[in-house]
C-alpha positions as CSV (number, residue, x, y, z in Angstrom):
1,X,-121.6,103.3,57.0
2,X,-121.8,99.6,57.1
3,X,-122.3,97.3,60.2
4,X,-120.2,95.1,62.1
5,X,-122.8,92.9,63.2
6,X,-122.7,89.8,62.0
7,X,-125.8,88.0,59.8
8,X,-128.4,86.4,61.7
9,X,-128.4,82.9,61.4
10,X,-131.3,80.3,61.2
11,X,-131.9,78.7,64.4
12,X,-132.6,75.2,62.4
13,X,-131.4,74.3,58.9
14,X,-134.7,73.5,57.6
15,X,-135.1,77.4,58.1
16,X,-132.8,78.3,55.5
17,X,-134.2,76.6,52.5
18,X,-138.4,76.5,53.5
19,X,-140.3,78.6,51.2
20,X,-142.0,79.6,54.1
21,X,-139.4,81.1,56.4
22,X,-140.1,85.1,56.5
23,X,-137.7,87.0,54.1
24,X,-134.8,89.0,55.7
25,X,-133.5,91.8,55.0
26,X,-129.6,91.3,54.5
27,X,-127.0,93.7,55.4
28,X,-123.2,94.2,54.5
29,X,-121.4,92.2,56.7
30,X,-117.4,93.4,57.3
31,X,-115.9,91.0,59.2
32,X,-113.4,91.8,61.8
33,X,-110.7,89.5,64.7
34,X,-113.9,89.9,67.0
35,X,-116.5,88.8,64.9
36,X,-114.7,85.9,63.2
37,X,-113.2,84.4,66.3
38,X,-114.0,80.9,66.2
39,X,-116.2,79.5,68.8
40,X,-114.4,77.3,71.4
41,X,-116.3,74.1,72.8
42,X,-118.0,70.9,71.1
43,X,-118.0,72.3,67.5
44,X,-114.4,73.3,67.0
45,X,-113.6,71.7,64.0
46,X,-110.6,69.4,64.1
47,X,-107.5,70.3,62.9
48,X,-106.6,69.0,58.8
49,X,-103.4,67.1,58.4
50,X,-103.3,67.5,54.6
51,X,-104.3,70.2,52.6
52,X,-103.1,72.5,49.6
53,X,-100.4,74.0,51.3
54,X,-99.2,70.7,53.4
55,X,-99.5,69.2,50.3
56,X,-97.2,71.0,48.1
57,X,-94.3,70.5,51.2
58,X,-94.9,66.5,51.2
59,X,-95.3,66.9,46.7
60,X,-91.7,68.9,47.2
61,X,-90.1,66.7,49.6
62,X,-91.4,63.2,48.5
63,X,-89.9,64.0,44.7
64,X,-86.4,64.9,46.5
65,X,-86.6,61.6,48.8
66,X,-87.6,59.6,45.7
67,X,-84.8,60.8,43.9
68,X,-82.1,60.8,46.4
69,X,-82.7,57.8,47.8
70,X,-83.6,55.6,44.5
71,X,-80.7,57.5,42.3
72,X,-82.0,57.9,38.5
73,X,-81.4,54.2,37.8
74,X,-84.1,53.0,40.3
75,X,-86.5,56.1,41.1
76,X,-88.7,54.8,38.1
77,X,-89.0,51.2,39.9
78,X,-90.1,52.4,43.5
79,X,-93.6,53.7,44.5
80,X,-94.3,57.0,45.5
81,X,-93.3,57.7,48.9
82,X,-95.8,59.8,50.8
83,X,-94.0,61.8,53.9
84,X,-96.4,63.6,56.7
85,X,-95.1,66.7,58.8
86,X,-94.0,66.4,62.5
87,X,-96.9,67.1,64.9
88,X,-94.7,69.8,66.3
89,X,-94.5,71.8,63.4
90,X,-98.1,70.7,61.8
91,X,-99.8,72.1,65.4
92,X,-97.8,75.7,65.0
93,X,-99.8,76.1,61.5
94,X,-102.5,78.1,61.9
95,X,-106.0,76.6,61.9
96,X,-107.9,76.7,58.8
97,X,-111.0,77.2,60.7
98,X,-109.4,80.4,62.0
99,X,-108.7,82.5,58.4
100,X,-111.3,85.1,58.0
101,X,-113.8,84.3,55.7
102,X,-113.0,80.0,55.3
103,X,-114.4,79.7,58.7
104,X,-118.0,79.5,58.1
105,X,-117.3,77.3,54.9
106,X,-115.7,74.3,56.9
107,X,-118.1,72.2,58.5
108,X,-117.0,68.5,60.8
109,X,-117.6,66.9,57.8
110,X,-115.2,68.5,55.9
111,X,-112.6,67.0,57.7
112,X,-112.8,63.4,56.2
113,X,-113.4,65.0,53.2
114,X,-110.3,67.0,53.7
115,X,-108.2,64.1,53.1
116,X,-110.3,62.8,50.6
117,X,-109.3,65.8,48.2
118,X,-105.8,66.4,49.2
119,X,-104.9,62.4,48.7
120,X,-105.8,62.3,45.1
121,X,-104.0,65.8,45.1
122,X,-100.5,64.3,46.1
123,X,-101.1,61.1,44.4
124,X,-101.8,62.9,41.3
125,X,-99.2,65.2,41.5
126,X,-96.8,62.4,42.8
127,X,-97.6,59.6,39.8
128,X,-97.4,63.1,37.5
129,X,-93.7,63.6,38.9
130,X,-92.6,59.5,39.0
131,X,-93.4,59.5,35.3
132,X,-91.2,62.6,34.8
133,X,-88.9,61.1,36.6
134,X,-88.9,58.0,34.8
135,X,-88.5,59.6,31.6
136,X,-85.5,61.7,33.0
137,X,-83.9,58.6,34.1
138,X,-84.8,56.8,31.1
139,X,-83.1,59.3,29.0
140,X,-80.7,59.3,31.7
141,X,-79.7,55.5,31.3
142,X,-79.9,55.5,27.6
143,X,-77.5,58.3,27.7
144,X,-74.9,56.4,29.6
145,X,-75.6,53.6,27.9
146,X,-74.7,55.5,24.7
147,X,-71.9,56.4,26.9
148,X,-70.6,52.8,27.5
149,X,-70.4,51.5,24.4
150,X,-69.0,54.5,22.8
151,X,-66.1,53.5,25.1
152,X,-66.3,50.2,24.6
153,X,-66.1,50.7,20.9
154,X,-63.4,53.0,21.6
155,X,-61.1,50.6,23.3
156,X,-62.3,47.9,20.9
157,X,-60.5,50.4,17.8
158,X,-57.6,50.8,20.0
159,X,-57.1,46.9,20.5
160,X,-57.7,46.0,16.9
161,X,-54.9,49.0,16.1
162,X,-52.5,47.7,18.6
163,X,-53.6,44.0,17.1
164,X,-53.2,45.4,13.2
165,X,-49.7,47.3,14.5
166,X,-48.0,44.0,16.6
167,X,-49.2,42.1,13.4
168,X,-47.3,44.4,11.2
169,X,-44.0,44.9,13.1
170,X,-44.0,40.6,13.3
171,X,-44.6,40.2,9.9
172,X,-41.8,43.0,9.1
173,X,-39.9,41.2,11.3
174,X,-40.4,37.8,9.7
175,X,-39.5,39.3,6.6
176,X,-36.4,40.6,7.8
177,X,-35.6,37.5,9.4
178,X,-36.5,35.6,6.0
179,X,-34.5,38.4,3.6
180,X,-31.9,38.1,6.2
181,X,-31.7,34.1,6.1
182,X,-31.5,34.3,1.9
183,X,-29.4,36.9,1.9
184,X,-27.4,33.9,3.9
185,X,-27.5,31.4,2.0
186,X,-27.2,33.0,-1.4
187,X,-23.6,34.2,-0.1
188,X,-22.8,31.1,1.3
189,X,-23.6,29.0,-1.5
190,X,-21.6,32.1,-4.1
191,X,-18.9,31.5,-1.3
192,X,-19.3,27.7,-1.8
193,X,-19.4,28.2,-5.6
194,X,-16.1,30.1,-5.6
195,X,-14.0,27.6,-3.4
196,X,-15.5,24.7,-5.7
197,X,-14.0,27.4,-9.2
198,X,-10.9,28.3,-7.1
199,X,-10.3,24.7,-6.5
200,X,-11.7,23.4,-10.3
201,X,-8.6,26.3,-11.2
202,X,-6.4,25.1,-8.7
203,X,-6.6,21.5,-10.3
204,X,-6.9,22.4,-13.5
205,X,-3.3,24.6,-13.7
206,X,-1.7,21.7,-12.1
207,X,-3.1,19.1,-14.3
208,X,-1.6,21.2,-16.6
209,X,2.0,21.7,-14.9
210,X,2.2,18.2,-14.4
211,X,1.1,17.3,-18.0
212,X,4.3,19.6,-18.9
213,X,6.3,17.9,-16.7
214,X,5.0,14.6,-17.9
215,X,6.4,15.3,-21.3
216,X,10.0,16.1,-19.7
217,X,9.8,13.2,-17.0
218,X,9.5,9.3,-17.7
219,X,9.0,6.5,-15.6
220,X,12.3,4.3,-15.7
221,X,11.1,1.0,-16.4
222,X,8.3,-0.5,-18.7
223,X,6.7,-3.8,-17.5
224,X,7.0,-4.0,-13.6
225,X,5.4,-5.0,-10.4
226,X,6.3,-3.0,-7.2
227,X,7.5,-5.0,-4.7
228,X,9.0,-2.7,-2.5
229,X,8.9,0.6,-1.3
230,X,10.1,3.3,0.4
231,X,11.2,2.9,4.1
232,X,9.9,-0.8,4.4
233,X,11.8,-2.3,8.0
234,X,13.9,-5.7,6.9
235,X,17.3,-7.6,7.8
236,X,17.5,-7.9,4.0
237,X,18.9,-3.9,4.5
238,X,22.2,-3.3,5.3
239,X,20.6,0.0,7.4
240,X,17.9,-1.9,8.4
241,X,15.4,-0.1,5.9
242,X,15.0,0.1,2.6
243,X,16.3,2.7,1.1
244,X,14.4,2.8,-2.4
245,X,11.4,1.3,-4.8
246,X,11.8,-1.3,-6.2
247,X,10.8,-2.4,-9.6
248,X,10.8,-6.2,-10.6
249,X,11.4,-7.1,-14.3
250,X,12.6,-10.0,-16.4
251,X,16.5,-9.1,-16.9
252,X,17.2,-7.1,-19.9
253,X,14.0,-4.8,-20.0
254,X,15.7,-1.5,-20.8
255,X,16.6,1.0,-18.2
256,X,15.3,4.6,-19.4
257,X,16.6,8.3,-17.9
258,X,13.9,9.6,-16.0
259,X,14.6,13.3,-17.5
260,X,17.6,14.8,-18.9
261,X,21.1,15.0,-17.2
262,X,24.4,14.3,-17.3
263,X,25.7,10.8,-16.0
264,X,27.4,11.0,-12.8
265,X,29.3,7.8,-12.4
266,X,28.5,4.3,-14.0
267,X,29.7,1.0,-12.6
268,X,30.1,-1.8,-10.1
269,X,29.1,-0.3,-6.6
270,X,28.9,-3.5,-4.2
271,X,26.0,-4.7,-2.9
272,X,24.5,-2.5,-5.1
273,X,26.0,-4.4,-8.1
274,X,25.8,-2.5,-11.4
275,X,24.8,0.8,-10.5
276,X,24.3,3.9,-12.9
277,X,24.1,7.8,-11.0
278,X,22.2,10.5,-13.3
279,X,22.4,13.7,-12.2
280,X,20.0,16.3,-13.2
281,X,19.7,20.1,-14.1
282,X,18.6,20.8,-10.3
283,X,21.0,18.8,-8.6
284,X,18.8,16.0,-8.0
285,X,20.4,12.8,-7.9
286,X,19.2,9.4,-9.4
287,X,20.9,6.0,-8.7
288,X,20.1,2.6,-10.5
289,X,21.0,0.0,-9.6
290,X,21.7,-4.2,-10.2
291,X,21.4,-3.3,-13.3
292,X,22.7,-6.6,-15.8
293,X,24.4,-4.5,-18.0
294,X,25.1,-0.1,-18.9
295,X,25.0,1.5,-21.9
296,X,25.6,5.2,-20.9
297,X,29.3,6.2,-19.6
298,X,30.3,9.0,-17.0
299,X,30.3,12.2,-18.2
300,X,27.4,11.6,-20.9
301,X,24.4,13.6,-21.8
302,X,21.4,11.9,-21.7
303,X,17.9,13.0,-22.8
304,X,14.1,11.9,-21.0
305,X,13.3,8.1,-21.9
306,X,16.8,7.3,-23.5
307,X,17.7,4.0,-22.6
308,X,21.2,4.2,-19.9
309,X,21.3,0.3,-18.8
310,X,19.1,-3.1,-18.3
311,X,17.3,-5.1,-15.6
312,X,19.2,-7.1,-14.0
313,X,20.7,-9.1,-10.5
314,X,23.5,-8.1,-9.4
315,X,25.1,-7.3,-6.3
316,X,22.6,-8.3,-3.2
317,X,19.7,-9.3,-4.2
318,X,17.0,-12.5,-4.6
319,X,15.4,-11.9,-8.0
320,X,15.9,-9.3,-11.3
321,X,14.8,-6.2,-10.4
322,X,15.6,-2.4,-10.7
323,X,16.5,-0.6,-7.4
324,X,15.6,2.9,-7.8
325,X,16.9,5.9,-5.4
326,X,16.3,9.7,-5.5
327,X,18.4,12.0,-3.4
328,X,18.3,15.9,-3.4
329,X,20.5,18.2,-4.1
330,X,21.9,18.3,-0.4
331,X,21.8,14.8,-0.5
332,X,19.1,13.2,1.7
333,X,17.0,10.2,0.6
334,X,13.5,10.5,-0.6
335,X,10.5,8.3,-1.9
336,X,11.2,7.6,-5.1
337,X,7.4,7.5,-5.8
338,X,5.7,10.3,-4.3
339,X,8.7,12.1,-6.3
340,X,7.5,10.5,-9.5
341,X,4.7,11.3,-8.9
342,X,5.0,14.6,-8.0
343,X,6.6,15.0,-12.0
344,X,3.1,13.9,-13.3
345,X,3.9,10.2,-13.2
346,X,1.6,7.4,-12.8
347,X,2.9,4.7,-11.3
């Protein structure tokens, strides 16, 4: 059965490596709680701070503070952050010293030495994780930046299609507008065209009326000056106006009918002197007067231009001239040369 006693130890270190010490006989050696109980008093060894299993915790807990506290974006700019437990929790551990079997291999100088090893440990580890995590956040950034101007080229589509569709409707628009304004003026200048044909026909059918007319209707003198007209205001007028157009003529120039008709009356009429009343198919009436002499009776038939009577002066007036009067068919006065006129006359 094996022994509880524990191995003798050398009373002086220089006894456990001389060549000359006495050899011992070693036993098994099975430790138990009473024979690995540290000794209390001047060689306790003092307590670690750091450690493997400390060391882990502060690895675990810096990498979260790092990251949590920097975000992705900045955890790859910021140094490590070293963080030490509480002394009321690190003096509840249990004492290194204490396990069985690590006791005897801890010495006072191991405790400087402790931290030695366990910094490069953490720092290791630490500078290990910060370049993980820069690479996460790297990738991390690139990704949102891939992100960003996805979108950006995204709402950059969309405004050029809204551009390329505004552009479109205006220019539709314009076209419309255009189309629209030549539509315009091609009808108004057909409409413009038609009035200018409607009128060109207009003139034409009454150049032609009157040009008929003209061969039915002559003017009743040859070689005169108008000297006066229609409605003129005088005390030379019995009624205060004149009553007719006057055509002055050296006495004797022939007298002609105007158009065809039967003579009326013929003879001396006052202050009208010789005076001559042709009546026409219509009922129009047609009085010369002061003529010098007649050569058409009552009752006669007389054709366009034949010759009824002569220029003359008689009755009341101051110089040879032919007095001519047109009345209508109900018998009002009219202007002798608008009607005329209105028969395709030129006076």
């Amino acid at each position: 059965m094996a022994s509880n006693m524990p191995a003798p130890e050398a009373r002086f270190a220089s006894e456990r490596f001389s060549a000359d010490a006495p050899e011992r006989t070693w036993e098994e050696w099975n430790p138990t709680e009473d024979s690995v109980r540290p000794v209390r008093g001047r060689h306790r060894v003092i307590k670690q701070r750091g450690g493997i299993a400390r060391s882990s915790t502060v690895l675990g807990v810096g990498v979260i503070a790092a990251v949590g506290a920097g975000g992705i974006a900045t955890a790859q700019d910021k140094p490590a952050v070293s963080i030490s437990l509480p002394d009321s929790i690190a003096d509840k551990l249990p004492d290194a010293k204490s396990l069985p079997g690590v006791g005897s291999l801890i010495s006072d100088s191991d405790d400087s030495d402790g931290d030695a090893h366990a910094a490069p440990l953490t720092a290791a580890t630490t500078v290990a994780d910060g370049g993980a995590g820069r690479t996460q956040a790297a990738g991390s950034g690139e990704a949102l930046r891939a992100r960003i101007l996805q979108q950006a080229e995204q709402q950059q589509a969309e405004a050029d299609a809204e551009a390329k569709t505004a552009a479109e409707a205006l220019a539709a628009e314009q076209a419309a507008a255009a189309a629209e304004k030549q539509q315009s003026a091609a009808e108004a200048k057909a409409a413009e065209e038609k009035r200018k044909a409607e009128e060109a026909a207009r003139a034409a059918a009454e150049a032609a009326r009157l040009a008929e007319l003209a061969r039915s209707f002559s003017l009743p003198t040859s070689s005169y000056t108008i000297t006066s007209t229609y409605g003129e205001s005088g005390a030379m007028w019995s009624s205060g106006q004149h009553t007719g157009l006057d055509f002055a003529a050296p006495t004797g120039t022939p007298v002609k009918a105007v158009h065809g008709g039967t003579v009326k009356s013929a003879g001396w009429s006052g202050s009208y002197g010789y005076r001559i009343v042709l009546e026409l198919e219509d009922g129009t009436e047609v009085l010369y007067a002061h003529l010098s002499s007649m050569t058409a009776s009552a009752g006669q038939q007389v054709s366009t231009g034949e010759t009824i009577g002569r220029v003359g002066a008689t009755g009341n007036v101051t110089g040879p001239h032919l007095h001519l009067e047109v009345h209508t068919a109900g018998g009002a006065g009219i202007d002798p040369m608008a009607w005329l006129r209105g028969k395709g006359l030129t006076i």
